[in-house]
C-alpha positions, 0 to 999 in steps of 0.5 A: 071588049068587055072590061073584068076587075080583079076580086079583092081577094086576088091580092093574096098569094096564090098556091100553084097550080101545077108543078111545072118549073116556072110556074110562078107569082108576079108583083110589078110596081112602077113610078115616073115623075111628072117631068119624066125625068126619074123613075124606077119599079120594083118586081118580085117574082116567086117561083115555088116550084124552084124554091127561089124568088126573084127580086128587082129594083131600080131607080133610072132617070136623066143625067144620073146613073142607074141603080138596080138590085137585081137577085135571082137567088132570094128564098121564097117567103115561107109564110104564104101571107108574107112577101118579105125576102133577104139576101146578101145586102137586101131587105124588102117588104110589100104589103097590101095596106088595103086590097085593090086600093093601096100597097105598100113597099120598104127596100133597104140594099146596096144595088150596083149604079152603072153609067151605062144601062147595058152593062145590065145585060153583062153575066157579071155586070160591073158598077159602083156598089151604092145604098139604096132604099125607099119607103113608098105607097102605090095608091089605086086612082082609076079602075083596076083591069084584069085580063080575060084570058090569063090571071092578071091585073093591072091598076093605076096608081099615085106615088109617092114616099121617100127614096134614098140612093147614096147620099142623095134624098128623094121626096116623090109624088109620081104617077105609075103602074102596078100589076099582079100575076100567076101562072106559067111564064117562059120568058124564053118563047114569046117575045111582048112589048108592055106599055103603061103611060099616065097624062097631065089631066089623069087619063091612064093608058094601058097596052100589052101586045104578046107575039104567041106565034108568027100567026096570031099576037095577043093584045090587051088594054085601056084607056080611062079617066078615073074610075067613071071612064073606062074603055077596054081595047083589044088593038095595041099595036107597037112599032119599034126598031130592035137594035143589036145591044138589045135595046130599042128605037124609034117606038110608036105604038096606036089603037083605033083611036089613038096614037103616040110616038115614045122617047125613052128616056132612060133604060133598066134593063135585066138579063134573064138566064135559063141554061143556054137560053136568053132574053134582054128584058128591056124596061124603060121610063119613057115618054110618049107624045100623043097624037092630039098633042097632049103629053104622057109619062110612063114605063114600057118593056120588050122582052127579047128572047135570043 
């Protein structure tokens, strides 16, 4: 599989191409500690054609609650260089300090904490209101990776900034992931599983596997170690058991030449609501352990549509 990077001037905002509903612009950023044990993203989500954009953070972890914003009813920014959004409680900024090399993110909000992740999947879920805000820089530390077949990106990155959640200051440095893209996504047809893991001695692997229909699934991915090592796959492949609260088990996914088994260590789930149709976006820090021993930590998503 040939590898493709994203141009620089791919970073921008994108005008859309058509007038269908959910055409939309995508913006994930995501980050996990070296212990797996704390974690959270960020995506912001313009849907023009709405006149609506879509806001998530949170911060998961072990032996803590959940904190999430989550807003489907934000204002798409009216300036097309600007992803700045406001709504009831929330301020956030995202910035492309220098394109395909470094971002930069700013939230200040109340989110809602729940014990427990499912509440997440609740019309009105219910929690403790709680501040939560972060000053934080997704830095490029390995080849960016755009899709062939869809306009879309991924690229590695190191963490790091300050995280304030209640009373609580967090000074990270983490590994993740961010990616960037723009078109029609109906999250209501096709069900994927996403994975993104980084190991110890930096080497970044990336999958994505989109069931299209009962005859072909698309997949896509890397594995790299910095910028000179670099290999394209095209046979992710995930295993894993749905259970009835909309989260998952036992997980494993493999390629041709390596393999992993996942815990997960903690979930972030969102509810996505069109009319009468649904889907569990079940996202979760995780952490994976490779066939050769080695371990990884990361982020990993199913998205379910009921």
């Amino acid at each position: 599989m040939d590898w493709s990077t994203p141009e620089a001037s791919e970073e921008r905002r994108h005008e859309p191409a058509s007038d269908e509903r959910w055409w939309g612009e995508s913006w994930y950023f995501d980050f996990a500690d070296r212990s797996g044990r704390l974690g959270g993203y960020v995506r912001i989500g313009l849907y023009p054609n709405q006149g609506v954009a879509w806001y998530w953070a949170c911060l998961a972890g072990v032996d803590r609650p959940l904190v999430a914003v989550i807003d489907h009813t934000v204002s798409v920014p009216a300036a097309t260089t600007s992803l700045e959004v406001r709504g009831s409680g929330l301020w956030a900024d995202h910035h492309c300090e220098e394109p395909l090399d470094r971002w930069s993110l700013a939230l200040e909000a109340f989110g809602l904490a729940v014990d427990d992740p499912r509440e997440l999947y609740a019309e009105e879920p219910r929690g403790e209101r709680m501040p939560f805000g972060f000053e934080l820089e997704w830095e490029t530390v390995a080849r960016p990776f755009r899709y062939t077949v869809t306009d879309r990106y991924e690229v590695p990155c190191r963490v790091h900034g300050e995280i304030l959640v209640g009373d609580e200051r967090i000074e990270l440095d983490a590994v993740g992931q961010r990616d960037h893209s723009w078109g029609v996504r109906d999250w209501w047809i096709f069900s994927w599983v996403w994975s993104a893991f980084h190991a110890p001695d930096g080497t970044e692997i990336f999958g994505n596997s989109v069931a299209i229909d009962p005859d072909f699934t698309f997949r896509t991915g890397f594995v790299q170690q910095g910028r000179s090592s670099a290999v394209a796959l095209e046979d992710f492949t995930p295993r894993f058991v749905s259970r009835p609260d909309g989260l998952v088990d036992d997980i494993r996914w493999s390629t041709a030449d390596i393999g992993a088994d996942v815990e997960m260590v903690a979930w972030a789930p969102v509810l996505l609501v069109d009319g009468d149709r649904r889907s569990r976006f079940a996202r979760g820090l995780a952490r994976a352990r490779l066939d050769d021993g080695r371990a990884a930590v990361g982020w990993m998503e199913f998205n379910q549509p009921t």
